[in-house]
C-alpha positions in Angstrom: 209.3 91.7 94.9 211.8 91.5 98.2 209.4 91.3 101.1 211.8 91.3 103.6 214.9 93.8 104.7 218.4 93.0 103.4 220.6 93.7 106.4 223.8 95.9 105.4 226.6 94.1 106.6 229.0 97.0 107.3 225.5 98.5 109.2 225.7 95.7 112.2 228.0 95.2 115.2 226.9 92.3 116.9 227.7 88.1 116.2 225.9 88.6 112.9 228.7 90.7 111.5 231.3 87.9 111.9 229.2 85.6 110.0 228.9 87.8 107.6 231.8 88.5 107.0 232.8 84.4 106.9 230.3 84.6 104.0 232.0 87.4 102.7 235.4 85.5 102.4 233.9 82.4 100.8 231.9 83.8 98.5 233.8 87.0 97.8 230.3 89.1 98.3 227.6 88.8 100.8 224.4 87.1 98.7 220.8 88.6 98.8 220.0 85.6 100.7 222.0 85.7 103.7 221.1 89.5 103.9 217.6 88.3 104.2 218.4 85.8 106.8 220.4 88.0 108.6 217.1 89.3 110.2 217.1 86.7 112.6 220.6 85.8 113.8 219.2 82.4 114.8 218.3 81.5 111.5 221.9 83.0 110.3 223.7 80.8 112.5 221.7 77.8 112.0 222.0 78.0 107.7 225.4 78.7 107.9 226.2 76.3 110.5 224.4 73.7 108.2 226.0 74.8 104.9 229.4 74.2 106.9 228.7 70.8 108.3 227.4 69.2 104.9 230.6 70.8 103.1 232.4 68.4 104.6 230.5 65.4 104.0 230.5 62.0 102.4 228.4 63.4 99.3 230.9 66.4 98.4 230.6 69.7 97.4 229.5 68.7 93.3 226.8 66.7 94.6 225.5 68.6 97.2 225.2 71.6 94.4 223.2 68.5 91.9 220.7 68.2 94.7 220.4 71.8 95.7 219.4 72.6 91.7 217.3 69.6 91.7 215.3 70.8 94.7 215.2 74.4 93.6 213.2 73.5 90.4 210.6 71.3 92.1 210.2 74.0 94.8 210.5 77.0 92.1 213.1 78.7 93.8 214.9 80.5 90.7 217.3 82.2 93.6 218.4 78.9 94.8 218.9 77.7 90.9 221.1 79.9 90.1 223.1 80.2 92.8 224.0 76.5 92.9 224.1 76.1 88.8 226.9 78.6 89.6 228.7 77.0 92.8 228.4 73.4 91.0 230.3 74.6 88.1 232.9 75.9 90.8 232.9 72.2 92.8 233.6 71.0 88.9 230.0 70.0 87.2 229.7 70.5 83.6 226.6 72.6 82.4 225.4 69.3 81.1 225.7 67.9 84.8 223.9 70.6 86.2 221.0 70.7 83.4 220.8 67.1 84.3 220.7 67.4 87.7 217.8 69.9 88.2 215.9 67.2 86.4 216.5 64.8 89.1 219.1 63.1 86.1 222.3 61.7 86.0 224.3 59.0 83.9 226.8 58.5 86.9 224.8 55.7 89.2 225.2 56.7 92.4 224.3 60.5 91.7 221.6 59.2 90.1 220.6 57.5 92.9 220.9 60.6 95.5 219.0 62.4 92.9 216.3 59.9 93.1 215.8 60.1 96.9 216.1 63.6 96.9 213.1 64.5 94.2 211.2 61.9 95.9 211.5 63.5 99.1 210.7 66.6 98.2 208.0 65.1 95.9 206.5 63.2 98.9 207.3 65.9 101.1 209.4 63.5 102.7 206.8 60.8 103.4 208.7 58.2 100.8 208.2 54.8 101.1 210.6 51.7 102.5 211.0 51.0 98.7 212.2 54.7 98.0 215.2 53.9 100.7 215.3 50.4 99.7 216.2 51.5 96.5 218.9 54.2 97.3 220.4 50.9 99.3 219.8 48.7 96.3 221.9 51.5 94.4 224.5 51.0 96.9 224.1 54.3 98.9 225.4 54.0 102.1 223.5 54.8 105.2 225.4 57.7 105.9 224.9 58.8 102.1 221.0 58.1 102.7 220.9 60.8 105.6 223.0 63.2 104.2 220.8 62.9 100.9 217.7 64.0 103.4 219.9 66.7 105.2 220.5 68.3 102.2 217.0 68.0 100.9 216.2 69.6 104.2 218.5 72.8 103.9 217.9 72.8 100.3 213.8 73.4 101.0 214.8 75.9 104.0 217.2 78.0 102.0 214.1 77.4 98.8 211.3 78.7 101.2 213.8 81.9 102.7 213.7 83.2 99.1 210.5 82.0 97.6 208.2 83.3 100.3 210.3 86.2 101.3 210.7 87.0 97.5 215.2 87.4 97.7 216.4 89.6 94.7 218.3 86.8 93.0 222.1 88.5 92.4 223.4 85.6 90.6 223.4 85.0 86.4 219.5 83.8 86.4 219.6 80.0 85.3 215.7 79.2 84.4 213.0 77.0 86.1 211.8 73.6 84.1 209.0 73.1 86.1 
């Protein structure tokens, strides 16, 4: 049950419109979840602005989508799910992959060692251990690939909580939960 407004993007006029409409061109439809977001244009800005920053980062756009389905099902966000199932087959994950992935699984090492960090952080609600980082580095994950693992644990859970608690219509092909 949506608990929350979905903004109308044609129905706004002010900076929230032109975000929108960036949305609009990248995904070729505005998603539930922005429309929801769109409430507060400080959040709007801030998750897009994120989603923009980690496209370009060291971990790419296949495993960024690994993490996000891996998070999804330990935070039982079916939105966020099946919206990345979907945009991880785009970035060029096999349904295999993606199955894997939202079990915190891989057979490629260093996913499987982002994966690793990133259930256990949202397992531990991010109070992991030296030996959980020691072990990302011990899997050869790079500092930089060891923050941007958390950074995209952290948007992962934000974008999760937007549509668990506020209950988003999810408008993708439904992908469901293991846990």
């Amino acid at each position: 049950m949506n608990r929350i407004d979905l903004i109308a993007p044609d129905q706004i006029t002010d900076g929230r419109a032109e975000t929108l409409a960036e949305i609009k061109n990248a995904f070729g439809l505005v998603p539930n979840m922005f429309k929801a977001v769109a409430n507060s244009p400080a959040a709007l800005t801030s998750m897009w602005a994120q989603f923009g920053a980690l496209a370009d980062g060291v971990l790419g756009a296949k495993l960024g989508e690994q993490v996000a389905v891996a998070v999804a099902d330990r935070n039982r966000c079916d939105y966020c799910l099946s919206a990345h199932t979907l945009l991880g087959k785009k970035a060029g994950a096999t349904a295999e992959e993606m199955a894997e992935a939202q079990s915190g699984r891989s057979a490629d090492p260093r996913t499987s060692a982002v994966l690793t960090l990133a259930t256990a952080l949202v397992d531990k609600r991010g109070q992991i251990a030296d030996s959980d980082v020691q072990a990302a580095r011990d899997a050869g994950l790079s500092q930089e690939e060891i923050v941007e693992t958390v950074a995209h644990v952290a948007l992962n859970v934000f974008t999760n909580y937007i549509n668990v608690a506020l209950g988003v219509p999810v408008d993708f092909e439904r992908v469901p939960l293991t846990r």
